[in-house]
TORKOL-4160 file (C-alpha; in steps of 0.2 Angstrom, whole numbers, padded with zeros to 4 digits, m for minus):
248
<pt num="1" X="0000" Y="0000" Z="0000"/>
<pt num="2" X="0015" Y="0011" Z="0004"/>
<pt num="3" X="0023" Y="0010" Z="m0013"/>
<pt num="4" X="0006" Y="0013" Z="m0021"/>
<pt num="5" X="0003" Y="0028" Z="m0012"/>
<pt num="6" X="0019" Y="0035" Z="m0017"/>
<pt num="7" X="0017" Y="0031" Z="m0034"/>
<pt num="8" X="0000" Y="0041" Z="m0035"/>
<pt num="9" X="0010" Y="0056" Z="m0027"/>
<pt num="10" X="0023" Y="0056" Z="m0041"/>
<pt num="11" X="0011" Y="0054" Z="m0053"/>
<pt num="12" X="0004" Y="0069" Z="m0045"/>
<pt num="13" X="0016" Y="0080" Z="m0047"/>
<pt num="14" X="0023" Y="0076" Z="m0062"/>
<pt num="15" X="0007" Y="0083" Z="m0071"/>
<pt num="16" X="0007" Y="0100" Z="m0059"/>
<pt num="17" X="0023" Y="0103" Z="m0066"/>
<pt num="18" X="0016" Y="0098" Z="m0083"/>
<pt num="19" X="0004" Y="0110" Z="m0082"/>
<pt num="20" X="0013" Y="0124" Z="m0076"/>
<pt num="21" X="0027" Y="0122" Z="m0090"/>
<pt num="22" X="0014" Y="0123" Z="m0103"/>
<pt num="23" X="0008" Y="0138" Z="m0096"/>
<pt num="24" X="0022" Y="0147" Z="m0092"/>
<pt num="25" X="0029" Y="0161" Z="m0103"/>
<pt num="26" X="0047" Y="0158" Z="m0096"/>
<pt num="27" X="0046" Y="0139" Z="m0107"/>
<pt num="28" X="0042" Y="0147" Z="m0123"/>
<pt num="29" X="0055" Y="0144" Z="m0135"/>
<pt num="30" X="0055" Y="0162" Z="m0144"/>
<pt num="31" X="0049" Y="0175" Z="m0128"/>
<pt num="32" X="0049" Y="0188" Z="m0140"/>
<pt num="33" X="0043" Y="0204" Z="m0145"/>
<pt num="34" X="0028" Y="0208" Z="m0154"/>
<pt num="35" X="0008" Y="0213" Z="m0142"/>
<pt num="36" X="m0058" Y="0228" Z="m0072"/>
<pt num="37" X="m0058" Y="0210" Z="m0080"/>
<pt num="38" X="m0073" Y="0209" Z="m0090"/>
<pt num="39" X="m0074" Y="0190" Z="m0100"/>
<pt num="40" X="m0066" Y="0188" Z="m0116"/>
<pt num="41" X="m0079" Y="0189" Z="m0133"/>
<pt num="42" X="m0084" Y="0175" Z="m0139"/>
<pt num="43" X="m0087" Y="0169" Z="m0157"/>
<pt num="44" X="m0077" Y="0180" Z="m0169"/>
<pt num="45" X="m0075" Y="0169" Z="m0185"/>
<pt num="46" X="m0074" Y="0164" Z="m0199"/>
<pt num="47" X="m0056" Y="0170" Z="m0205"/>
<pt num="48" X="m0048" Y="0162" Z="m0220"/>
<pt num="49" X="m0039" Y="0146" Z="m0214"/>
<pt num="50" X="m0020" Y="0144" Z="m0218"/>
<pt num="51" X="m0013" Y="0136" Z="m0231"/>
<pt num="52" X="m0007" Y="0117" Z="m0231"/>
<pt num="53" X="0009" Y="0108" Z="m0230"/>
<pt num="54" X="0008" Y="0092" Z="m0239"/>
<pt num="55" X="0006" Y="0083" Z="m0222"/>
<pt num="56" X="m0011" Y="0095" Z="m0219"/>
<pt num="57" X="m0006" Y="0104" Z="m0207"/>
<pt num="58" X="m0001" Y="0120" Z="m0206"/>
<pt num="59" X="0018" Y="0122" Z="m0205"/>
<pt num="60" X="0032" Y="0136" Z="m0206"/>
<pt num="61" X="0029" Y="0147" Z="m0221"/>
<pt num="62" X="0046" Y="0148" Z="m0231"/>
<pt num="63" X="0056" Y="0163" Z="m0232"/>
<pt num="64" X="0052" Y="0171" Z="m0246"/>
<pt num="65" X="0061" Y="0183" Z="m0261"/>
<pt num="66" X="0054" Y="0201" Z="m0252"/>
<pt num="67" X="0041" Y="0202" Z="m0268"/>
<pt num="68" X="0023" Y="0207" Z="m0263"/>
<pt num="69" X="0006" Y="0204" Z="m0270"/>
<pt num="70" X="m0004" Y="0218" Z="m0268"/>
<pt num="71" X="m0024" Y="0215" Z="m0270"/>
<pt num="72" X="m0030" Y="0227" Z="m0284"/>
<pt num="73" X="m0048" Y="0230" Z="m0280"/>
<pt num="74" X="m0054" Y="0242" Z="m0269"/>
<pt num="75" X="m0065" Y="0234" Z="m0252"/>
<pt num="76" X="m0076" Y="0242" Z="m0243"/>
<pt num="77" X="m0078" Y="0256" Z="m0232"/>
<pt num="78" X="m0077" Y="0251" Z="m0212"/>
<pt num="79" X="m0084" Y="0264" Z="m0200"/>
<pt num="80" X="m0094" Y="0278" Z="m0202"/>
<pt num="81" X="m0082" Y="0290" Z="m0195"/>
<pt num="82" X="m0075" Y="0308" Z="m0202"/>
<pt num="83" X="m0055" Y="0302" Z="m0198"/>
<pt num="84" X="m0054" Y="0293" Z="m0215"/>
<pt num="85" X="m0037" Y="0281" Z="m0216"/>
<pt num="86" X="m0032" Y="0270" Z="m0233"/>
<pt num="87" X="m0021" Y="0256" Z="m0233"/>
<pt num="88" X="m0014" Y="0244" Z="m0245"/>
<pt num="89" X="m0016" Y="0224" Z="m0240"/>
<pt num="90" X="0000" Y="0213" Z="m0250"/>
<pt num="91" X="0006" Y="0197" Z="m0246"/>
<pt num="92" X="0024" Y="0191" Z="m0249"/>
<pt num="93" X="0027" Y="0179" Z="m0265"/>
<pt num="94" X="0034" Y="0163" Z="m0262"/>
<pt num="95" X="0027" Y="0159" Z="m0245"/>
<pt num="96" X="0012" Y="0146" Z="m0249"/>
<pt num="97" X="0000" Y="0158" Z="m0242"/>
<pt num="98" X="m0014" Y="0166" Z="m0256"/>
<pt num="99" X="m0017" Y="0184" Z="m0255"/>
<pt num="100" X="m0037" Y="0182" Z="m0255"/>
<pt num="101" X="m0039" Y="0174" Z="m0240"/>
<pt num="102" X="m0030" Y="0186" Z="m0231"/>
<pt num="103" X="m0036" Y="0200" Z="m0238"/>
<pt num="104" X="m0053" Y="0194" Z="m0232"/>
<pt num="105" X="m0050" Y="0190" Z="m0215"/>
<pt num="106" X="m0040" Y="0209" Z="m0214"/>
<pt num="107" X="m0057" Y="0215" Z="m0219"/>
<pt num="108" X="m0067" Y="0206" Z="m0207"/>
<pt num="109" X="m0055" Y="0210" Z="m0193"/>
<pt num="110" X="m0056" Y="0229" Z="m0196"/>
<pt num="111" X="m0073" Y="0228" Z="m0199"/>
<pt num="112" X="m0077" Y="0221" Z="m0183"/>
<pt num="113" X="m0089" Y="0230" Z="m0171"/>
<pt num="114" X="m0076" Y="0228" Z="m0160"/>
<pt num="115" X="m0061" Y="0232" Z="m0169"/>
<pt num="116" X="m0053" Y="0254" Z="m0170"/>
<pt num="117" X="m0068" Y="0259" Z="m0178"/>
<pt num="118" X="m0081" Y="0257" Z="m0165"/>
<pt num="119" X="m0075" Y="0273" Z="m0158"/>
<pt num="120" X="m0086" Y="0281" Z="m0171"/>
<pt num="121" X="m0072" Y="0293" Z="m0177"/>
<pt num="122" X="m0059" Y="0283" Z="m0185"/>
<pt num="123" X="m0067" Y="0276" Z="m0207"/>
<pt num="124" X="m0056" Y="0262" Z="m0215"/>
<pt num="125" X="m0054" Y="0259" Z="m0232"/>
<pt num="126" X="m0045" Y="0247" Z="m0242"/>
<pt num="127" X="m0038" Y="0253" Z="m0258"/>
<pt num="128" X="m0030" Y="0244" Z="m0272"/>
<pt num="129" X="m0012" Y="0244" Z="m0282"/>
<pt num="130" X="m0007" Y="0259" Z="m0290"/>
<pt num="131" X="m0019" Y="0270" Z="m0276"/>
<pt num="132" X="m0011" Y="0281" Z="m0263"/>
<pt num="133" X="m0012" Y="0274" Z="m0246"/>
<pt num="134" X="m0010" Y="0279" Z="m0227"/>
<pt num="135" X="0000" Y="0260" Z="m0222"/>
<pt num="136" X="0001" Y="0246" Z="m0229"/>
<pt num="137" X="m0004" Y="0230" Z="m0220"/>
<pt num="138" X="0010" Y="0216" Z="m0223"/>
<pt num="139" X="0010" Y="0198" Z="m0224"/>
<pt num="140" X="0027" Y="0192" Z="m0223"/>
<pt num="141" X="0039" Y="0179" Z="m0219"/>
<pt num="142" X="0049" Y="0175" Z="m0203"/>
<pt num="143" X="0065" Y="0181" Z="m0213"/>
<pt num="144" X="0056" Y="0197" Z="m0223"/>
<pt num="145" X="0048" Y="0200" Z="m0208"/>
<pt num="146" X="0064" Y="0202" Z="m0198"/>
<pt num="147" X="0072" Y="0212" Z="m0212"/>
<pt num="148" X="0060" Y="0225" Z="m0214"/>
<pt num="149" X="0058" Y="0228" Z="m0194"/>
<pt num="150" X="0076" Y="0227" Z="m0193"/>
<pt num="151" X="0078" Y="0244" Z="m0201"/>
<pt num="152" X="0069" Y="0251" Z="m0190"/>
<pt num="153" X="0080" Y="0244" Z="m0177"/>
<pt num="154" X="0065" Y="0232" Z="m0169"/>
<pt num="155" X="0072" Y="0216" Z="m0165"/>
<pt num="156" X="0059" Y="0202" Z="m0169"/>
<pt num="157" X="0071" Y="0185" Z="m0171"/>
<pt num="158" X="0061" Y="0180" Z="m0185"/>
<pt num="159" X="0047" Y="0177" Z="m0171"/>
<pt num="160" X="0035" Y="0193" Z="m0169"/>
<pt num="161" X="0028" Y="0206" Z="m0180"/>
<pt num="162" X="0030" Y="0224" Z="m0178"/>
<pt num="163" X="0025" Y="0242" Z="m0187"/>
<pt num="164" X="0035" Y="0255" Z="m0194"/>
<pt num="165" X="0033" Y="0270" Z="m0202"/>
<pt num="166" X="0018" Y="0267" Z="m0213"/>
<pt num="167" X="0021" Y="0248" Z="m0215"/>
<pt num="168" X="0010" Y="0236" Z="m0202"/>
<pt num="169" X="0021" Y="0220" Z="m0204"/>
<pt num="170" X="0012" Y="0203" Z="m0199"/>
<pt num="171" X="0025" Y="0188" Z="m0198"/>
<pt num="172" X="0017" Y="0173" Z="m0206"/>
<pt num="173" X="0023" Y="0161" Z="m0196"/>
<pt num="174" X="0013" Y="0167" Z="m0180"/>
<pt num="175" X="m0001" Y="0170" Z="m0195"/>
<pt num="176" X="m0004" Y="0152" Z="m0197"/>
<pt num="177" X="0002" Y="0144" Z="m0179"/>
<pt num="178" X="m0001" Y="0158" Z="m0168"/>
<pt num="179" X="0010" Y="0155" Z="m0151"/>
<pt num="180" X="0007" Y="0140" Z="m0138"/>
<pt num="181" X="0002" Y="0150" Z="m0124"/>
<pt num="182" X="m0013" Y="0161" Z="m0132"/>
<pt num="183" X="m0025" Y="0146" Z="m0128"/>
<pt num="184" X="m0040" Y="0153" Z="m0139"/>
<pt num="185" X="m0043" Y="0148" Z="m0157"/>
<pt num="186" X="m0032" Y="0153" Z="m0171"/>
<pt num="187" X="m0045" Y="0166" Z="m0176"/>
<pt num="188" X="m0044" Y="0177" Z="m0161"/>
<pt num="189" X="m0024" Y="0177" Z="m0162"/>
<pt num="190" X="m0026" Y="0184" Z="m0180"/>
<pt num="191" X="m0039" Y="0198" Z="m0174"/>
<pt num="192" X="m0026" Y="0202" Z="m0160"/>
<pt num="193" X="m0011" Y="0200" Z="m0171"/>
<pt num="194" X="m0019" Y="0213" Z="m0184"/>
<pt num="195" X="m0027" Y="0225" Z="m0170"/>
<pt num="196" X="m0012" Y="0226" Z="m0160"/>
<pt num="197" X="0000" Y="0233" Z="m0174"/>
<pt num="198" X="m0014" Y="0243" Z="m0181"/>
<pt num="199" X="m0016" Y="0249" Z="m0165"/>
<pt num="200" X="0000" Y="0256" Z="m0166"/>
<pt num="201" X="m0001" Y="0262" Z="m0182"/>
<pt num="202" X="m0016" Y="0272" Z="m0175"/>
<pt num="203" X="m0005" Y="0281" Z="m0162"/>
<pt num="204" X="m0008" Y="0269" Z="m0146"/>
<pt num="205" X="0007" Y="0259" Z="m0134"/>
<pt num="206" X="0009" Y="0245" Z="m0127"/>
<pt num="207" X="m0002" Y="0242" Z="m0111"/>
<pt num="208" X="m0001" Y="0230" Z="m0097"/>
<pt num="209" X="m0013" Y="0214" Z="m0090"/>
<pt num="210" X="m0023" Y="0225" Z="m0079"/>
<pt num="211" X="m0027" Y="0209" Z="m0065"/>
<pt num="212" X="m0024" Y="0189" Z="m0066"/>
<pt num="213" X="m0039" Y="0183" Z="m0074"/>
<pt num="214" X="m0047" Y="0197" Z="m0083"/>
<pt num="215" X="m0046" Y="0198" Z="m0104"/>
<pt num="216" X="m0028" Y="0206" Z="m0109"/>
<pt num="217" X="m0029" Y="0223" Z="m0118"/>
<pt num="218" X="m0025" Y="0222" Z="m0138"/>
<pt num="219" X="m0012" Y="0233" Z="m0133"/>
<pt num="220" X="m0004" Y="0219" Z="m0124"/>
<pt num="221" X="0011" Y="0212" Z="m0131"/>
<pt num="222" X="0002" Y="0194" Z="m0131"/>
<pt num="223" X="0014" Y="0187" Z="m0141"/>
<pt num="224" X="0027" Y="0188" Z="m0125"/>
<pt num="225" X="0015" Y="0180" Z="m0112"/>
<pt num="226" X="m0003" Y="0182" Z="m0105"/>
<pt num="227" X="0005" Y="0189" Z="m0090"/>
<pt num="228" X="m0009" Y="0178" Z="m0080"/>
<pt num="229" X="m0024" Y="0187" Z="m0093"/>
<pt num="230" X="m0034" Y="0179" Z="m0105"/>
<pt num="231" X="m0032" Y="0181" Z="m0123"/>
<pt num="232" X="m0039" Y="0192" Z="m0133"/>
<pt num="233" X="m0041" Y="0202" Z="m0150"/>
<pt num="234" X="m0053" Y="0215" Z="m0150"/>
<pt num="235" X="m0051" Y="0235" Z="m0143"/>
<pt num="236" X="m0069" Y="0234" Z="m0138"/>
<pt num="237" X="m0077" Y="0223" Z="m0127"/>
<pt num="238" X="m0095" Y="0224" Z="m0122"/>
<pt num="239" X="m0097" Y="0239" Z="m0133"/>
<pt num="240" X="m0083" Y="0251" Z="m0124"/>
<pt num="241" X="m0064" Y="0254" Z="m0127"/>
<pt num="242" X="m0055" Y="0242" Z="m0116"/>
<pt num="243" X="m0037" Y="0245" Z="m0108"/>
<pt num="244" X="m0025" Y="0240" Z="m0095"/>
<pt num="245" X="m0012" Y="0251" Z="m0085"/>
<pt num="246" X="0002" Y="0259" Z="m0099"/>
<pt num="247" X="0018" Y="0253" Z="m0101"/>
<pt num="248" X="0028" Y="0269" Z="m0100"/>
């Protein structure tokens, strides 16, 4: 009975400390860089679904050549707002991910009631090649990605995306996979991932979890770690501009 006992104790905490290193921001293998607790949205889909690797599953995309795709056609207004911005949406060549699809879920994203423009100030509109533009939202590969934040002097180690200047630069890999840690559906990284750098690009910094438990700000960098928050991609939850504590 003794050895049992013991046995079932090991077993015990084994898993605990299981669990806490798959919670823990300290195990992540890439703790990078970019993004009063109400409960974290629910539903936010459907967003375009990565590509494939031949295996099915969604993989690495490969570094790509630094070309972009830039969709054409115009899309449509979001918001109703006066503060009118327009921005480009182009995808890297190379990198076995379409421009379409991600041109779609950018759409929905911004779109969103939730998203910058329930402020009711601030009207979105995507415009096509050859059209002038306000930023440019990137898709781009872990290498690109690094290349085009590095001169800027960010530091992403292939792992984060960041913006610059007028360019909103979404690493692909974190695109398709997201990170471990953000334990919501790939969907809600994607909201967060294009939200947070647009945030930026709208003029907001980076803000703290606000308590352990409560939905983390978009303006968190989620990508580091929760931070003991619960994931989350939208500036607006429950229909008003949600925050935590700046980051000075």
């Amino acid at each position: 009975m003794l050895a049992v006992g013991l046995a079932l104790i090991a077993s015990a905490a084994l898993l605990m400390a299981v669990n806490h290193a798959r919670r823990s921001p300290d195990a992540a293998p890439h703790p990078s860089q970019t993004q009063a607790g109400s409960p974290v949205p629910g539903k936010i889909g459907p967003f375009a679904a990565p590509s494939a690797s031949p295996t099915g599953k969604a993989g690495p995309a490969p570094d790509g050549p630094g070309v972009f795709s830039t969709e054409r056609g115009n899309g449509p207004t979001l918001g109703r707002g006066t503060d009118l911005h327009r921005f480009h949406v182009v995808v890297e060549k190379g990198i076995n991910l379409d421009l379409a699809p991600f041109v779609a879920s950018v759409d929905t994203i911004l779109g969103d009631k939730r998203s910058w423009i329930a402020d009711g100030k601030l009207r979105l509109r995507r415009v096509g090649a050859g059209q002038p533009a306000d930023f440019t939202i990137y898709l781009a590969s872990a290498g690109t990605s690094e290349r085009m934040c590095a001169e800027g002097g960010l530091d992403t180690e292939r792992f984060t995306s960041c913006q610059l200047g007028e360019q909103v630069i979404i690493n692909a890999d974190r695109w398709v996979s997201a990170v471990p840690w953000f334990e919501a559906p790939l969907g809600q990284y994607q909201a967060y991932a294009v939200n947070h750098e647009v945030g930026h690009q709208l003029g907001h910094q980076h803000e703290a979890c606000p308590a352990p438990g409560a939905a983390a700000p978009v303006m968190q960098q989620q990508t580091y770690g929760m931070q003991g928050c619960l994931p989350n991609g939208w500036p607006y939850v429950n229909g008003r501009r949600y925050t935590g504590p700046p980051i000075p």
